[in-house]
Residue, then its C-alpha position, 0 to 999 in steps of 0.5 A: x049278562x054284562x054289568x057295569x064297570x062301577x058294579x065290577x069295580x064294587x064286586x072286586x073291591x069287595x071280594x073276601x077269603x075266608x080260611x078255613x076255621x080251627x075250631x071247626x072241622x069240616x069247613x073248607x076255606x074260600x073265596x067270596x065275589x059277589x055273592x059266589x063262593x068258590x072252594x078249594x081244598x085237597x081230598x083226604x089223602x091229600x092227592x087230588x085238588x077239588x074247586x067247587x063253586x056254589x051259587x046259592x047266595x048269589x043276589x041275581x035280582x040284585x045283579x038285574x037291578x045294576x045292569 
């Protein structure tokens, strides 16, 4: 599926990290693109780096209409 320059350009510019919270344990920080959340975070004894991608927000009807 390709997009338009000015949707891509929109999508980077709009792009966020988002930490992981303090008060909140459990919540593993990220990166949010266009509806994407890509996670990154070390296992519990700190020896393996996981990424994981969720796709769960993406708006794909959104993406459609943009095309």
């Amino acid at each position: 599926m390709r997009i338009s320059a000015r949707l891509r350009h929109r999508f980077h510019l709009t792009a966020r990290f988002w930490p992981a919270r303090r008060n909140e344990p459990g919540t593993l920080p990220a990166l949010q693109m266009a509806g994407v959340f890509v996670f990154a975070y070390l296992d519990r004894d700190g020896a393996t780096l996981h990424i994981s991608v969720d796709l769960d927000t993406v708006g794909w009807d959104h993406l459609r209409d943009h095309l």
